[in-house]
N, C-alpha and C positions, 0 to 999 in steps of 0.2 A: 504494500500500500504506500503509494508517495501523498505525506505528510510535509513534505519542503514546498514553499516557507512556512504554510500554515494550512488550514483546512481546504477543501478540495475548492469552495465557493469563493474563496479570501481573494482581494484583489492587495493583501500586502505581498511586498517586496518587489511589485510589478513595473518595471520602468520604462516601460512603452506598451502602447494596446492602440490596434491600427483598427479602426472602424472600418474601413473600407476591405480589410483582407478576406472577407467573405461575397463580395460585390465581384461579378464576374465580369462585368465593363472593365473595371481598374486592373483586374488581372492580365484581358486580353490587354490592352492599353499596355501594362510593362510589358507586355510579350512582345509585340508590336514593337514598342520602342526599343528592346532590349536587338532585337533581329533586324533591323533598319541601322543601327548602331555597327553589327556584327558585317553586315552587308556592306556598307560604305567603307568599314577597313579590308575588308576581302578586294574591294574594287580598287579602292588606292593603291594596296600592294601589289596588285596584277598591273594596275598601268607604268608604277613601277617599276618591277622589273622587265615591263616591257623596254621601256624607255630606256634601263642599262643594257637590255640586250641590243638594241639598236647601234646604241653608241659605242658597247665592246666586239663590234664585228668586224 
């Protein structure tokens, strides 16, 4: 049985509580943003080393 910090209802010891993390908008929304993020360095790097391939031929 976890007792830490206190009873199973207790909202001591809690140092952040996100309202939204049960909202499925805000979930897709970081996914989105997190894959759009992921995306744009994937593309940078590819023009990248295209760009060095060019120039060390």
């Amino acid at each position: 049985m976890n007792t830490w910090p206190g009873p199973e209802n207790s909202w001591e010891g809690v140092d952040a509580y996100f309202t939204w993390a049960s909202s499925s908008g805000m979930l897709v929304l970081f996914t989105l943003v997190t894959a759009a993020i992921c995306l744009g360095v994937i593309i940078a790097a590819a023009r990248h080393e295209s760009e060095v391939a060019d120039s060390n031929k």
